[in-house]
C-alpha positions in Angstrom: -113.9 91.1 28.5 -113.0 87.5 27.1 -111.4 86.9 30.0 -114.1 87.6 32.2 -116.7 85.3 30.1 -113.8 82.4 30.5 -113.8 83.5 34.6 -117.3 83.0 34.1 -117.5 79.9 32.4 -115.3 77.7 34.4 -117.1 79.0 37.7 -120.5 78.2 36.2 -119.0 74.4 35.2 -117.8 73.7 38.7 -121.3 74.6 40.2 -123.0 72.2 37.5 -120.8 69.4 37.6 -121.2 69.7 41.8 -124.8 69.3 41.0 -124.1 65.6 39.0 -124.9 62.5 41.6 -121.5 60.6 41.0 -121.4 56.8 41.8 -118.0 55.1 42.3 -117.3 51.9 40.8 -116.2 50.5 44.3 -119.8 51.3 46.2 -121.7 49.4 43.4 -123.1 45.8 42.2 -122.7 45.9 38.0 -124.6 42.4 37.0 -123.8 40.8 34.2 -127.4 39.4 33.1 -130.5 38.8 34.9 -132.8 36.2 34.4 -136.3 35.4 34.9 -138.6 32.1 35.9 -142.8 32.0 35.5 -144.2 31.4 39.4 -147.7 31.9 39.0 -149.4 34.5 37.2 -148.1 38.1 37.7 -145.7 36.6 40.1 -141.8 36.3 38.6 -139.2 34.7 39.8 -135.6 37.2 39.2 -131.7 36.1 39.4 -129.2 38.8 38.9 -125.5 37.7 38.0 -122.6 40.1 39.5 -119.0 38.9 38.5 -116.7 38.7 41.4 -112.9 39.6 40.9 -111.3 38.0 43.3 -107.8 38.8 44.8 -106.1 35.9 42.6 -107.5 37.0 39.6 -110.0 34.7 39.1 -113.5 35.1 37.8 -116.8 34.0 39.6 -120.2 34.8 39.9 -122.5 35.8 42.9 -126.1 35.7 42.6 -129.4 37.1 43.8 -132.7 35.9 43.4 -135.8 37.1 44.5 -139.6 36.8 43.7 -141.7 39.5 42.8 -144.4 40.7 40.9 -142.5 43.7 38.6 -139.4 44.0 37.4 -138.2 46.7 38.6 -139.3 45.5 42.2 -137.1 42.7 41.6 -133.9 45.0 41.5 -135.8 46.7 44.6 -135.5 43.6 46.4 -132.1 42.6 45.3 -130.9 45.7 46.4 -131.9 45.5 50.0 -129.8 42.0 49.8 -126.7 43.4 48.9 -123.9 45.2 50.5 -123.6 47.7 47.2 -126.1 49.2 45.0 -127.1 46.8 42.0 -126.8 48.7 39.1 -127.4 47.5 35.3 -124.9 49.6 33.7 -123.1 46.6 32.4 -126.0 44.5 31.9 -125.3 42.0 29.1 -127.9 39.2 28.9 -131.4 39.0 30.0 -133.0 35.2 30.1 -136.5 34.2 29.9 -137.6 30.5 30.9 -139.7 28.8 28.1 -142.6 28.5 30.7 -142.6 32.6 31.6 -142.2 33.3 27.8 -145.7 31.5 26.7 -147.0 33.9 29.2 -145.9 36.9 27.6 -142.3 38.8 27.9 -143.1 42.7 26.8 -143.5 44.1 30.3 -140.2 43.0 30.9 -138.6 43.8 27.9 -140.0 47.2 27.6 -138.1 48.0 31.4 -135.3 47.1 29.5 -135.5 49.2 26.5 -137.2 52.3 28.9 -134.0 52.0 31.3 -130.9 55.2 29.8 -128.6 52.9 31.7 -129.0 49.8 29.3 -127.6 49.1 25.6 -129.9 48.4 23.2 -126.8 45.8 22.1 -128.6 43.8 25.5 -128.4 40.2 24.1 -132.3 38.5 24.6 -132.8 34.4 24.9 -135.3 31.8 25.9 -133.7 29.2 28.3 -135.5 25.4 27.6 -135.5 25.0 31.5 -135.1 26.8 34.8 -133.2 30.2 34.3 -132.4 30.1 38.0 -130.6 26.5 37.5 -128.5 27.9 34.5 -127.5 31.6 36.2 -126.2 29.9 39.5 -123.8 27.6 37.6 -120.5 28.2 38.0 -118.3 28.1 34.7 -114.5 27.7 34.7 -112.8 30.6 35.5 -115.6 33.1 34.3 -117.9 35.2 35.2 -121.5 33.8 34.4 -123.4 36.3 32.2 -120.1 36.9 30.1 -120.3 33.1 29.4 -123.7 32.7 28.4 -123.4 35.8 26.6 -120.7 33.9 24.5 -121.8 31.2 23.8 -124.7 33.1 21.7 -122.1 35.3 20.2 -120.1 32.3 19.0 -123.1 30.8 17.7 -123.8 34.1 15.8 -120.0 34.9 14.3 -120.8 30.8 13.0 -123.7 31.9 11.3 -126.1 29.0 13.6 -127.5 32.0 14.8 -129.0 35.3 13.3 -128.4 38.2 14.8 -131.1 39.6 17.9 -130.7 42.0 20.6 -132.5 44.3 22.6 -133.5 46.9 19.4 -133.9 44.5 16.9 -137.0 42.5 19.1 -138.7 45.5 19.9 -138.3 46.4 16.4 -139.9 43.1 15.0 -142.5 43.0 17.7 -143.6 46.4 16.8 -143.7 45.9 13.4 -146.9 45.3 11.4 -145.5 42.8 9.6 -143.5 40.3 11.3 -143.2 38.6 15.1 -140.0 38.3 16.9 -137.9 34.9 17.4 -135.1 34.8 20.1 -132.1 32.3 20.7 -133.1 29.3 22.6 -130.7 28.1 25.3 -130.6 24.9 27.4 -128.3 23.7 30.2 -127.0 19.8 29.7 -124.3 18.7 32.2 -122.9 21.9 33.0 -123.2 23.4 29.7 -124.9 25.8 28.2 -125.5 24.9 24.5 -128.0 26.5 21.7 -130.9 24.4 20.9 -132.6 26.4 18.9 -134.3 29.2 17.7 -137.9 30.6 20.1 -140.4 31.6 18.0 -143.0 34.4 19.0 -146.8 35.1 18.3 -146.0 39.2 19.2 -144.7 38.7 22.4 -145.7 35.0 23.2 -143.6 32.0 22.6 -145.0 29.7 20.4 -142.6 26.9 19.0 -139.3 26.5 18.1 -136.8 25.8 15.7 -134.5 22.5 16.2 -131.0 22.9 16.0 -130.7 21.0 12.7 -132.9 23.5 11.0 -130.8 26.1 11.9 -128.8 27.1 9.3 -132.0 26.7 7.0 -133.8 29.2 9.2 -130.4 31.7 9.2 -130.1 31.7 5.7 -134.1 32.7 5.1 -134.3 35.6 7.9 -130.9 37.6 7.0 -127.5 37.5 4.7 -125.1 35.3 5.9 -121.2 34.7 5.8 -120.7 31.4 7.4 -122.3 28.4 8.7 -122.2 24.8 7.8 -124.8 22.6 6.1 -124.5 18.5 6.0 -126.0 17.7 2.5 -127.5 14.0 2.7 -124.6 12.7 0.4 -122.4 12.8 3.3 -121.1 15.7 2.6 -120.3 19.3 5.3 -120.5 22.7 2.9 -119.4 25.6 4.7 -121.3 28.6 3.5 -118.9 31.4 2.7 -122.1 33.9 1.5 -125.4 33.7 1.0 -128.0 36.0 0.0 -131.8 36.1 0.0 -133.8 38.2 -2.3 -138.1 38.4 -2.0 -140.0 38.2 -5.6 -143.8 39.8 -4.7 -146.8 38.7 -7.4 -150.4 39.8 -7.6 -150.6 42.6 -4.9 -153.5 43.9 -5.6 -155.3 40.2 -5.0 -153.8 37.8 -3.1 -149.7 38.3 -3.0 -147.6 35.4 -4.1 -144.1 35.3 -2.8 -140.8 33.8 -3.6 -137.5 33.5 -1.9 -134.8 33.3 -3.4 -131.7 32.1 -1.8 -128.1 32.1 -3.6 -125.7 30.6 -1.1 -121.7 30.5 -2.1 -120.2 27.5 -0.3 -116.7 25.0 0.2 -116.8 21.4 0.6 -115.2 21.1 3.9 -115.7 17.5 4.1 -116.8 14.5 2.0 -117.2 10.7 2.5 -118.8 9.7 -0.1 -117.7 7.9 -3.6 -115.0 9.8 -5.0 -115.6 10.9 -8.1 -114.6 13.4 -10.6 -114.1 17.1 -9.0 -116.4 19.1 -11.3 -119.0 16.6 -11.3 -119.1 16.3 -7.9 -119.3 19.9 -7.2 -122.5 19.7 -9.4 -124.0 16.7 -7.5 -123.5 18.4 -4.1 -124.9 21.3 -5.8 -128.1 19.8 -7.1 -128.7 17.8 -3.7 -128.0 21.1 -1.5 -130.4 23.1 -3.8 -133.1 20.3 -3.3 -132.6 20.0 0.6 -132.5 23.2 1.2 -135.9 24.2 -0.8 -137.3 21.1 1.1 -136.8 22.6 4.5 -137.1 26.0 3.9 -140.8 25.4 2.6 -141.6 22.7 5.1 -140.8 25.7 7.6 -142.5 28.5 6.1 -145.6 26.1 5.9 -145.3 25.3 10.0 -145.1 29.8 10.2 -147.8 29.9 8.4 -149.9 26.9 10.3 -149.0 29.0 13.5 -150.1 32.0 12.2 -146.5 33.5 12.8 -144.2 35.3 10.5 -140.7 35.3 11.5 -139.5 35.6 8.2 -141.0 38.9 7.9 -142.9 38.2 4.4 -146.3 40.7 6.1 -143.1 43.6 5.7 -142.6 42.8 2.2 -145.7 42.9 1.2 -146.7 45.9 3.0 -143.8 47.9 1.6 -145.0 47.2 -1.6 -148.9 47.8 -1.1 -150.9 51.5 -0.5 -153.3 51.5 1.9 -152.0 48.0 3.3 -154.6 46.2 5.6 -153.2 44.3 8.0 -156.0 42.9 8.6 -156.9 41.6 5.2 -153.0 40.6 5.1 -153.3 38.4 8.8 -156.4 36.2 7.3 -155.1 35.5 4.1 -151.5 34.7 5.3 -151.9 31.3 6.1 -153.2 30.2 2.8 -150.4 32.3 0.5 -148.1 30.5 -1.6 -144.4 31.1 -0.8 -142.3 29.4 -3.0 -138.2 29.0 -2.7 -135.8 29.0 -5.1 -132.0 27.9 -4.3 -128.9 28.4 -6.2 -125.8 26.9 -4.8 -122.4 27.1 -6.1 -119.4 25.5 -4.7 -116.1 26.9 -5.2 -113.5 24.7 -3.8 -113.1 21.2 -2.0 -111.5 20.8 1.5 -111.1 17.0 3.2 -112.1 13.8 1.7 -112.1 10.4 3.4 
C-alpha cells in the first residue's frame, strides 16, 4: 500500500512540474536597474541596464531605452528590441530624474512592489539630472546598475546615508504619519556621487538635503554606527553609535516633542591648538553638542515650512494618541515645537596635526 501512494506520488510530481513554464538563464535579458526621465505629462522616458559578460571576463553594460506612457509598456517595448526576453529577476536599482519625481513617482513604484519577480531589497534614488545620461555611462570594468547600486550601499555602511529600499518607501508613504525621502544621485565627470538626500510631499519631490547636512539628517531619522561629523574647531569625529530617543508633551492639546540624540564618537582628526586631552575632549564635546542642535532644528524647522515630515514625528504622536486625527495633526504640524537635545561623548583621540 505505501508503496503504491509513493508510485503515486512521484507520477503526480512529474505531471506538475511538466506543467511549470521554465525559462533558461541563456534565452533571457536580467537588467540590473532601470531608470526613468519626465517627457511630458503621462509620457516617460525608460532605460534598462543588462550587464554583458563578455568572453575575457570583463564587465559592461548594454542599454535600452524607450518612451512610453506605462511602465510596464516600457519593458513591452524593450522587449521587442532585444534578442532575449528582458526579465527583472535581478533587478537592483530603479532611478527617478528630479524633474519626473516633482511629478509624482507611485505608479511606478507600485509596478515595482506589485511585480513576484522583484525584491522588496530594490534600492530607490532620485538622480539630480538626466537618468538616461547616468545609466549609459560606462564604469570601469563593471556592470552599470551594480555600480550605482554601490555607491549608495557604500554611502549607507558609512552612515552618510540611512537606509531605503523598495519596502521601506512604500512603508513611509503609506503611513499616516510620515512622507518618504530617497537618496539623491548626481553624475559629475564620470562619476556618480551622493549629493543628498530627496525629500517627498507623499509621493512628490519637494527639496532636498545638502550633502553637508547629511550626517545631521542620519543621525535624526534612525540609529547609527558610523559616519563622520567636522565640528567647527577643526576637528573630524567619527561616530561609533548614536541613538535617538522621542520625548511626547501635552497630547491631548497641542503635542510638544523632543529629540534626543546621544551620539558616541572618536576624534579621528584635529588641527587645532593642542591642548590638554581631557579638556579637549570636553571642548569638542560642547561645540559638537551645540552644532549639532543647531542643524538639526534649523532642519526640522525647513520640514515643518514644507509641510513634510521625514522624520516621522506625525508616527510618534499618533502612537501615542486615541482616536488620532490626522487631520487635526497636518494643520497644527507646522506651528509645533520640536526641540533637540544632544549628548556627545568622545572616547578616544586618533591624528593630530
Amino acid at each position: 500500500m505505501i508503496k503504491t501512494i509513493i508510485i503515486l506520488l512521484l507520477f503526480i510530481s512529474s505531471i506538475l512540474t511538466g506543467c511549470v513554464k521554465t525559462q533558461i538563464l541563456d534565452d533571457l535579458h536580467l537588467d540590473s536597474a532601470i531608470g526613468y526621465d519626465y517627457v511630458a505629462k503621462d509620457l516617460i522616458q525608460g532605460t534598462a541596464v543588462i550587464p554583458v559578460y563578455n568572453p575575457d571576463k570583463s564587465i559592461s553594460s548594454e542599454t535600452f531605452t524607450e518612451t512610453s506612457s506605462l511602465s510596464k509598456e516600457f519593458l513591452i517595448k524593450i522587449d521587442t528590441k532585444s534578442p532575449k526576453t528582458v526579465e527583472t529577476g535581478k533587478l537592483e536599482l530603479v532611478l527617478f530624474s528630479s524633474e519626473l519625481a516633482g511629478h509624482g513617482i507611485f505608479d511606478l513604484v507600485d509596478n515595482f512592489q506589485r511585480d513576484p519577480n522583484i525584491t522588496t531589497n530594490l534600492l530607490l534614488a532620485v538622480v539630480d539630472g538626466e537618468v538616461r545620461e547616468m545609466l549609459t555611462t560606462q564604469f570601469k570594468n563593471e556592470d552599470t546598475g551594480r555600480y550605482v547600486s554601490q555607491i549608495i550601499e557604500q554611502n549607507t555602511n558609512l552612515g552618510l546615508l540611512p537606509k531605503k529600499n523598495l519596502h521601506q518607501f512604500m512603508f513611509d508613504y503609506y503611513s499616516t504619519g510620515m512622507d518618504p525621502f530617497l537618496p539623491l544621485l548626481k553624475l559629475e565627470n564620470d562619476q556618480v556621487t551622493v549629493s543628498g538626500i530627496a525629500l517627498f510631499d507623499k509621493d512628490k519631490f519637494v527639496d532636498q538635503i545638502d550633502f553637508s547636512d547629511l550626517f545631521v539628517f542620519t543621525v535624526l531619522s534612525e540609529t547609527s554606527e558610523n559616519g563622520s561629523y567636522k565640528v567647527r574647531t577643526d576637528t573630524y569625529v567619527r561616530n561609533l553609535g548614536s541613538k535617538r530617543k522621542f520625548l511626547v508633551r501635552n497630547i491631548k492639546t497641542t503635542p510638544e516633542i523632543t529629540v534626543n540624540l546621544q551620539i558616541n564618537g572618536i576624534i579621528r582628526q584635529h588641527s587645532g591648538k593642542k591642548i590638554q586631552q581631557k579638556k579637549m575632549y570636553k571642548k569638542v564635546e560642547q561645540q559638537m553638542e551645540q552644532d549639532v542642535k543647531e542643524q538639526a532644528e534649523k532642519m526640522i524647522k525647513k520640514f515643518q515650512t514644507l509641510k513634510i515630515d521625514p522624520l516621522g514625528f506625525g508616527e510618534q504622536v499618533r502612537s501615542r494618541t486615541r482616536n488620532w486625527d490626522e487631520k487635526k495633526w497636518n494643520d497644527m504640524y507646522p506651528t509645533i515645537n520640536v526641540n533637540v537635545k544632544v549628548d556627545v561623548k568622545i572616547t578616544e583621540s586618533g591624528v593630530f596635526e
